[in-house]
N, C-alpha and C positions, 0 to 999 in steps of 0.2 A: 255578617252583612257584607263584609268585603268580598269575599266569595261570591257574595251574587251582583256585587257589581263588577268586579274585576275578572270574574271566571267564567259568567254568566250559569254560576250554580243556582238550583232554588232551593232556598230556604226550607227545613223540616218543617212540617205541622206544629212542634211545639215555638219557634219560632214567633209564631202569626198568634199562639194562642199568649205570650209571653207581650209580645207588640200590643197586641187588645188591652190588657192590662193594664201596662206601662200608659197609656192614652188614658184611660179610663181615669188613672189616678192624679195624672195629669189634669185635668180637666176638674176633676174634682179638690186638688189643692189650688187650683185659683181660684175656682168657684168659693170656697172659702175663705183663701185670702181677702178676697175682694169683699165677701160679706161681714169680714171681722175688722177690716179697713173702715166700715162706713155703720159699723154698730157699737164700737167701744166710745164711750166720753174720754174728750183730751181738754184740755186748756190750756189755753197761749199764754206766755209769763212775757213780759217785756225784759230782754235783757238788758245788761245794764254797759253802760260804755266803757268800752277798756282799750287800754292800746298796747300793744303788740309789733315787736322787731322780728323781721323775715330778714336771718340771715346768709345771704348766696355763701354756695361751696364753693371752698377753690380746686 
């Protein structure tokens, strides 16, 4: 891909056919994500109060 922006080579066939791909499954893991996002059961627990010292580095 560098070659074709900095060279101004074009990219082989397998190239475009590997890009297809790579899109395709892209596409296809969020489309998933997003449906396993808003189909699994969760429930909210109230936590409980605690406290906690944030100590700076020197």
């Amino acid at each position: 891909m560098a070659g074709f922006l900095y060279l101004g080579e074009r990219p082989v066939w397998q190239f475009y056919i590997a890009f297809i791909i790579m899109v395709i499954s892209t596409v296809m893991m969020i489309e998933d994500s997003i449906q396993l996002q808003h189909t699994h059961e969760h429930a909210h627990h109230k936590l409980e109060n605690h406290n906690h010292l944030h100590m700076s580095q020197a």
